[in-house]
MARBA-3410 file (N, C-alpha, C, O; in Angstrom, 1 decimal):
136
10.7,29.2,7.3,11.4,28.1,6.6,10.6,27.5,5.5,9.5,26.9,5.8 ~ 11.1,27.7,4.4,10.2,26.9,3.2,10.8,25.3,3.5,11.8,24.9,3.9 ~ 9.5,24.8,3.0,9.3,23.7,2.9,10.0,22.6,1.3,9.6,22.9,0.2 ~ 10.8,21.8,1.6,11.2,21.3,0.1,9.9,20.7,-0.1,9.2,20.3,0.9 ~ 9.5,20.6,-1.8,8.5,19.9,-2.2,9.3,17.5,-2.1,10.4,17.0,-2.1
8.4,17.3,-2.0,9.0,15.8,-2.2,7.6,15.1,-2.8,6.5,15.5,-2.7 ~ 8.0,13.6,-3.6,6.6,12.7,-3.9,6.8,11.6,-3.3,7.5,11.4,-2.3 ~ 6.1,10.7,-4.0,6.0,9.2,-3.6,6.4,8.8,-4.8,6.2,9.6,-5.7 ~ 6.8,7.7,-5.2,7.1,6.8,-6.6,6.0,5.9,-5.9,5.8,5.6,-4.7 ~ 5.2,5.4,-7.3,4.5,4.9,-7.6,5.0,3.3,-8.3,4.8,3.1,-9.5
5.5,2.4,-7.6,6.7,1.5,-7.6,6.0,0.9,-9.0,4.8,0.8,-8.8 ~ 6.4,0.5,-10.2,6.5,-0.5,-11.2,5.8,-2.1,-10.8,4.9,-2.8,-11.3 ~ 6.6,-2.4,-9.8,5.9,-3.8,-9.1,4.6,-3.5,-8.5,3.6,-4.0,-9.0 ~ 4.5,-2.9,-7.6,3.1,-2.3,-7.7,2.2,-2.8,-8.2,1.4,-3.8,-8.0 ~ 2.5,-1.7,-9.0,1.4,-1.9,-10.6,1.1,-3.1,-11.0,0.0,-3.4,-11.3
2.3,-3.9,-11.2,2.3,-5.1,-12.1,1.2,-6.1,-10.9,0.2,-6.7,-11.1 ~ 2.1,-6.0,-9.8,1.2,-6.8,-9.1,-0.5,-7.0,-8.1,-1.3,-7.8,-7.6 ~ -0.3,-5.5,-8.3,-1.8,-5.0,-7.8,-2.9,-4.0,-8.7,-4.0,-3.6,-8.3 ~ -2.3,-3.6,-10.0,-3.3,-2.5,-10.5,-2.9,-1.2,-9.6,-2.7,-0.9,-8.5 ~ -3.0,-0.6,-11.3,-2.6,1.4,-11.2,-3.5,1.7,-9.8,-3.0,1.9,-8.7
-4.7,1.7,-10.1,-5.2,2.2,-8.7,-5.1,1.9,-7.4,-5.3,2.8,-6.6 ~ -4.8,0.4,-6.9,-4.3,0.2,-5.8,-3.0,0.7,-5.3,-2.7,1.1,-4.1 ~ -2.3,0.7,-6.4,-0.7,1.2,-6.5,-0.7,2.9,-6.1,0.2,3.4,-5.5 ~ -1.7,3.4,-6.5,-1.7,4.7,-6.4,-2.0,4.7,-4.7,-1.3,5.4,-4.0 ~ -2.9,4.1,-4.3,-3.6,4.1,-3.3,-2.5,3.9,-1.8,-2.6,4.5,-0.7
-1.5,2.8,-2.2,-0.9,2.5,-1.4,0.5,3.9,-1.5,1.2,4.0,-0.5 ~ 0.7,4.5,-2.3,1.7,5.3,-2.7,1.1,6.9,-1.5,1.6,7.7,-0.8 ~ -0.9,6.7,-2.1,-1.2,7.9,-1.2,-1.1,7.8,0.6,-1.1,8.6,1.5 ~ -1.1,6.2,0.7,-1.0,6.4,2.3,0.1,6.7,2.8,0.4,7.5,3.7 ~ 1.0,5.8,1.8,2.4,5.9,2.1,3.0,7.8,2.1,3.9,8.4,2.8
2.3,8.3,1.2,2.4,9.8,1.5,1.8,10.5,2.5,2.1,11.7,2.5 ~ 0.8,9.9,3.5,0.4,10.3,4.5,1.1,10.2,5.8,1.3,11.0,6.7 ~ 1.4,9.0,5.7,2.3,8.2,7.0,4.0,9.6,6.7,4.7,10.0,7.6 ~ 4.1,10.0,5.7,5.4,10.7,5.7,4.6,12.4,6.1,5.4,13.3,6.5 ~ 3.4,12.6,5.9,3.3,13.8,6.7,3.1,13.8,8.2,3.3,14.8,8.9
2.6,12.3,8.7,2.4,12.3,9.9,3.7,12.5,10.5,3.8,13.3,11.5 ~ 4.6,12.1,10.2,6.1,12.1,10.4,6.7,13.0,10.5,7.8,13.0,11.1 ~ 6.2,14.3,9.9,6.6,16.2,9.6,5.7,16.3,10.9,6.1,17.4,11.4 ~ 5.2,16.0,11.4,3.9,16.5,12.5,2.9,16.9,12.1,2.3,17.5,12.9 ~ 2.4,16.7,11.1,1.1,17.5,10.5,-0.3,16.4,10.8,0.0,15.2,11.0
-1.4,16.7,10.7,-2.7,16.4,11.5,-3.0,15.5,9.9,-3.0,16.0,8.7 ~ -3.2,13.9,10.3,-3.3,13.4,9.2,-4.8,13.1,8.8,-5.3,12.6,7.7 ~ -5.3,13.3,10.0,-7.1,12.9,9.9,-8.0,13.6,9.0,-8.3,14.7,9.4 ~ -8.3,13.3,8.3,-9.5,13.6,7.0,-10.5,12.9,6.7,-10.5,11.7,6.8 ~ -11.3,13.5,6.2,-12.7,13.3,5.9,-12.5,11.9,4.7,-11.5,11.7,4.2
-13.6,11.3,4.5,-13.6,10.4,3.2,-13.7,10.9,1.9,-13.3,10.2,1.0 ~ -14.3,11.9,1.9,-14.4,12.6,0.8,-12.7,13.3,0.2,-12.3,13.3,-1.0 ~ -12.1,13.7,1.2,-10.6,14.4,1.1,-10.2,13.1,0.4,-10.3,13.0,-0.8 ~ -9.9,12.4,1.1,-9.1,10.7,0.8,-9.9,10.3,-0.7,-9.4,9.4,-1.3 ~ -11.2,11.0,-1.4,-11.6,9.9,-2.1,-11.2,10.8,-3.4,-11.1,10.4,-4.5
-11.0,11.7,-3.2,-11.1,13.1,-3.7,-9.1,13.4,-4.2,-8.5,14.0,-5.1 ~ -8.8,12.6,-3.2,-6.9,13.1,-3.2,-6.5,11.6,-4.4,-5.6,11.8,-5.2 ~ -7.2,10.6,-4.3,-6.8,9.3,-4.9,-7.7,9.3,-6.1,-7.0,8.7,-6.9 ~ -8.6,9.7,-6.7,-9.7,10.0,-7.9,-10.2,8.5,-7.8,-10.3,7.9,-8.9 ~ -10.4,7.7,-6.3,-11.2,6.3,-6.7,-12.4,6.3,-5.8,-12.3,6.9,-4.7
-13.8,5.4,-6.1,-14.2,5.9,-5.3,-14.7,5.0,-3.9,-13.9,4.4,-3.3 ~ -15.8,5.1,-3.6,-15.6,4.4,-2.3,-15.4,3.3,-1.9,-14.8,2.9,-0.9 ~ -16.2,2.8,-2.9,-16.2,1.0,-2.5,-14.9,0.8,-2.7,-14.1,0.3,-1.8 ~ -14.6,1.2,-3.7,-12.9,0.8,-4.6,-12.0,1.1,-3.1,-11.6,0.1,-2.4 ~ -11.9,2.2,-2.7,-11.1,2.8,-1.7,-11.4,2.1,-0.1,-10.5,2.1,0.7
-12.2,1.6,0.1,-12.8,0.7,1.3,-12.1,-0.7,0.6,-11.0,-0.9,1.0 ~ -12.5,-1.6,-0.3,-11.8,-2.6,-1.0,-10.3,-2.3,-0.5,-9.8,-2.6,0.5 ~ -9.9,-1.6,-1.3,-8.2,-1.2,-0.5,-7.9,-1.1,1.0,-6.9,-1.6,1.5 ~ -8.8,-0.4,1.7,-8.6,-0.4,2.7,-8.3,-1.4,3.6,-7.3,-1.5,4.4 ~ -9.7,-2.4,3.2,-10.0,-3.6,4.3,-8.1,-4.4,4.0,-7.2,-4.6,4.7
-8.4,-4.6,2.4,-7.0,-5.7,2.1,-5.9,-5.2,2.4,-4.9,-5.9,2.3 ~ -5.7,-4.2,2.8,-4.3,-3.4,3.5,-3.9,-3.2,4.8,-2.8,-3.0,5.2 ~ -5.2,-3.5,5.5,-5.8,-3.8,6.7,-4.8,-5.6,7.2,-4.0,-5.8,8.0 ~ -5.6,-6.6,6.1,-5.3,-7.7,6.0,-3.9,-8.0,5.3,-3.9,-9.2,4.9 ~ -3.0,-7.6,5.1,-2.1,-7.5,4.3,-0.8,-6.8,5.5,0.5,-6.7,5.4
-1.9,-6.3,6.7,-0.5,-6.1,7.6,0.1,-4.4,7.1,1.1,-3.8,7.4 ~ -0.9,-4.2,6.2,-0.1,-2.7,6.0,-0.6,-1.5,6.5,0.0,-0.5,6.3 ~ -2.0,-1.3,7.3,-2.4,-0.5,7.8,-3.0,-0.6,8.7,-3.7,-1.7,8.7 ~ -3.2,0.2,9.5,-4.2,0.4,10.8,-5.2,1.7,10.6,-4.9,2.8,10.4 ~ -6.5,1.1,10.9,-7.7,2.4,10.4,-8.1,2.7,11.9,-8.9,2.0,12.5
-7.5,3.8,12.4,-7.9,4.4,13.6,-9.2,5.1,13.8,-9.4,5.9,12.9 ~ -10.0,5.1,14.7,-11.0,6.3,14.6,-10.9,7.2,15.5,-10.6,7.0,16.7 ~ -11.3,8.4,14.9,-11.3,10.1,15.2,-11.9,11.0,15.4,-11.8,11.8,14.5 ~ -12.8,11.2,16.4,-14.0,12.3,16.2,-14.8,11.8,14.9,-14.6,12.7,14.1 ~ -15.5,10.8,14.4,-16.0,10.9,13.4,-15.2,10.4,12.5,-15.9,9.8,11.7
-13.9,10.3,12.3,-13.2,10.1,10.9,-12.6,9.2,11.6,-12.7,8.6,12.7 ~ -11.5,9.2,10.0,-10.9,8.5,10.6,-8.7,8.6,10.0,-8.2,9.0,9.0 ~ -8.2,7.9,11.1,-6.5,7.8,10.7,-6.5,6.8,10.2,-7.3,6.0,10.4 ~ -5.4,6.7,9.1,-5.2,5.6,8.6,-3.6,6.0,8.7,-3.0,6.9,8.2 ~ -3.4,5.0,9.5,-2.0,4.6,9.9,-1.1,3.0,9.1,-1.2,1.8,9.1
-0.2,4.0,8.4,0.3,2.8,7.3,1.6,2.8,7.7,2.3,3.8,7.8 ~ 2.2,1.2,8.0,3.5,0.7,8.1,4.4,0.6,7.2,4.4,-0.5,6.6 ~ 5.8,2.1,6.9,6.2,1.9,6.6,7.2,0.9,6.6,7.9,0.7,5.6 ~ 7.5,0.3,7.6,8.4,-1.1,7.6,7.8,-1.9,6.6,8.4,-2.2,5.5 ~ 6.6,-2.3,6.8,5.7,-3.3,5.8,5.7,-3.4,4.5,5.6,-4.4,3.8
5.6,-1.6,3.9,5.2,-0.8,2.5,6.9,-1.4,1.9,7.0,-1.9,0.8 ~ 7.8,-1.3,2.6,8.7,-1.2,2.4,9.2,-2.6,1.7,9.8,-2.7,0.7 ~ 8.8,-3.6,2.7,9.2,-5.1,2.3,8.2,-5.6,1.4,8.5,-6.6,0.7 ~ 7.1,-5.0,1.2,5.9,-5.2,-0.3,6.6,-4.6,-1.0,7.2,-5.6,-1.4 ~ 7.2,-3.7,-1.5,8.1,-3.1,-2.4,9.1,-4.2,-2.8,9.0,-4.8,-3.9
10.2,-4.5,-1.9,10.9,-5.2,-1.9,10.7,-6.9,-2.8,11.2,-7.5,-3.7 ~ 9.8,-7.0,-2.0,8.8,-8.5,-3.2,8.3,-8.1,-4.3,8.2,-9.0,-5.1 ~ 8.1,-7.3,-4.6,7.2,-7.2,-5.9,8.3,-6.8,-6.5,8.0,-7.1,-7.7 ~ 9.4,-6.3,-6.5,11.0,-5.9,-7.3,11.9,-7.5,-7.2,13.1,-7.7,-7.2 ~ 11.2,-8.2,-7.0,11.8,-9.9,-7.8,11.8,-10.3,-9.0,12.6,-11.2,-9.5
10.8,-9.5,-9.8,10.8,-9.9,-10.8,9.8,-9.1,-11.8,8.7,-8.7,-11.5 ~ 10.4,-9.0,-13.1,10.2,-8.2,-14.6,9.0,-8.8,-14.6,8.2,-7.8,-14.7 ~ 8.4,-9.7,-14.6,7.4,-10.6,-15.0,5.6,-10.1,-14.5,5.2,-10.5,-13.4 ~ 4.6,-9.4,-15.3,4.5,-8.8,-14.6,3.1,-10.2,-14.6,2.4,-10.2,-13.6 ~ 2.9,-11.1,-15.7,1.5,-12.4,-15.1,2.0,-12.8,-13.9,1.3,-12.6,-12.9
3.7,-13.7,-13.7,3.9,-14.7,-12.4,3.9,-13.3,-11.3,3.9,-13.7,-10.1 ~ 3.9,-12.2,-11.4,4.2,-11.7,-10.3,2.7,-11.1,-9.6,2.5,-10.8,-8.4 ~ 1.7,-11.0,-11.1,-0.3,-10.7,-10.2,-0.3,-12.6,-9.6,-0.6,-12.8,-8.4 ~ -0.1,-13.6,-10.3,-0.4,-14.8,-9.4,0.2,-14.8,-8.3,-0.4,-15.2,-7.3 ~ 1.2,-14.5,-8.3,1.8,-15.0,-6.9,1.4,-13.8,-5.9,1.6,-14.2,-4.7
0.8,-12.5,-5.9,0.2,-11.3,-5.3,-1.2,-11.8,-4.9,-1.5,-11.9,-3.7 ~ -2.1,-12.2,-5.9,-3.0,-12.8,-5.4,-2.7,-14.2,-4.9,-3.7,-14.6,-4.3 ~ -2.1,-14.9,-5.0,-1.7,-16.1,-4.7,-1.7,-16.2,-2.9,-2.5,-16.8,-2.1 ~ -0.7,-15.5,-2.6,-0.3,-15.2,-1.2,-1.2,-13.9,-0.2,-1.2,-13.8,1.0 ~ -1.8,-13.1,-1.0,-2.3,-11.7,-0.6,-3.6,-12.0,-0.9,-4.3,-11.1,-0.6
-4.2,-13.0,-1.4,-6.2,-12.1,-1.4,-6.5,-14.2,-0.8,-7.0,-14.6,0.2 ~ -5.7,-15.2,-2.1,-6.4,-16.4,-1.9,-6.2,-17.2,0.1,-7.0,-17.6,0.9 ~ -4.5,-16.8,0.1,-4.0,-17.2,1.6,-4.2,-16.0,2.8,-4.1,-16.2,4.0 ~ -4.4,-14.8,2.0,-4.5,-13.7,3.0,-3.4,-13.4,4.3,-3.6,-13.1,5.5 ~ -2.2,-13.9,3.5,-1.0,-13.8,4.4,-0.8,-11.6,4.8,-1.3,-10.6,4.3
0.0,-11.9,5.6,0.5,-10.7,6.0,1.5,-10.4,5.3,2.1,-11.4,5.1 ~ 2.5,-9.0,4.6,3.7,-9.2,4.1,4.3,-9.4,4.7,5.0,-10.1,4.0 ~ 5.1,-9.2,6.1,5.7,-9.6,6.9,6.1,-11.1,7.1,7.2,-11.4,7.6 ~ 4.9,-12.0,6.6,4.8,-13.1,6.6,6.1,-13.9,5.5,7.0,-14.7,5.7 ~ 5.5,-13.3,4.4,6.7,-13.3,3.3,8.0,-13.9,3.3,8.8,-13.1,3.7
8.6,-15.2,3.0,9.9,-15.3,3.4,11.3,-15.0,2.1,11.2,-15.0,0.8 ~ 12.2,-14.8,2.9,13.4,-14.8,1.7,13.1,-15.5,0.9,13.3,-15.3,-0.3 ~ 12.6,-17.0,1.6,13.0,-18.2,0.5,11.9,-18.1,-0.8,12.3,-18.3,-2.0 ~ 10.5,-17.7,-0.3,9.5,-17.3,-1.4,10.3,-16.1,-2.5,10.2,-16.2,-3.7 ~ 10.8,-15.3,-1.7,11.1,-14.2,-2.7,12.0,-14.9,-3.5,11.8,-14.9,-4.7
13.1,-15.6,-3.2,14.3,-16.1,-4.3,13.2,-17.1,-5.0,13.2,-16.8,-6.2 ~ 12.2,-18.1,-4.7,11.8,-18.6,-5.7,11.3,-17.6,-6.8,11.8,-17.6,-8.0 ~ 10.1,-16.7,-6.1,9.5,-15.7,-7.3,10.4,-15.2,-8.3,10.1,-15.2,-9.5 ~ 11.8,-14.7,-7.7,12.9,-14.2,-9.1,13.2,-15.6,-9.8,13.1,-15.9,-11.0 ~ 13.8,-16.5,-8.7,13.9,-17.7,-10.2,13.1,-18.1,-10.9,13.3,-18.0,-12.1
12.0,-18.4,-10.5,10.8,-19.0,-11.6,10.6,-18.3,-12.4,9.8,-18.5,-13.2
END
């Protein structure tokens, strides 16, 4: 049985709100969590992961921890390695916020605003913030 090829979109809010390479970063877990999902063995080395994203460690640890803190990942350990288990419920409703709005300055403040200064969870997130973020 061949396999259909599929990607990840690399969301526009994303970007605006976190930087290309975080955006990438969060796009490559989110492509992992969909292989774990096929059944396939998601555990790899840091080098694979540093290697598959072209960022490098600190950068990739930096992401890690805040994704960690952000309620979007769980870093499992494995013989040595390690899983990184990413919530697509979560990925899904950070998508969802960051598509409030074209804007892409009010939308890095209010990312850092809520996400690095308050270190909220996205989950945390309410409707009523999001309708602000689009009106303002």
């Amino acid at each position: 049985m061949k396999e259909r090829a599929y990607f990840y979109k690399v969301f526009k809010g994303l970007v605006m709100g976190f930087g290309m390479c975080e955006a990438t970063f969060m796009a490559y877990m989110a492509n992992i969590a969909e292989c774990r999902n096929r059944g396939y063995v998601t555990v790899r080395s840091l080098k694979t992961h540093l290697a598959a994203t072209g960022i490098g460690r600190r950068t990739f640890e930096q992401y890690v921890s805040r994704s960690i803190r952000m309620g979007l990942l769980e870093k499992v350990p494995v013989d040595g390695k390690y899983d990184y288990v990413w919530d697509m419920k979560a990925y899904f409703r950070l998508v969802e916020i960051v598509s409030m709005t074209t804007e892409p300055i009010r939308l890095r403040i209010f990312c850092q605003e809520i996400f690095e200064k308050q270190e909220r969870l996205v989950m945390s997130v309410t409707d009523d913030e999001m309708r602000k973020l689009k009106n303002s």
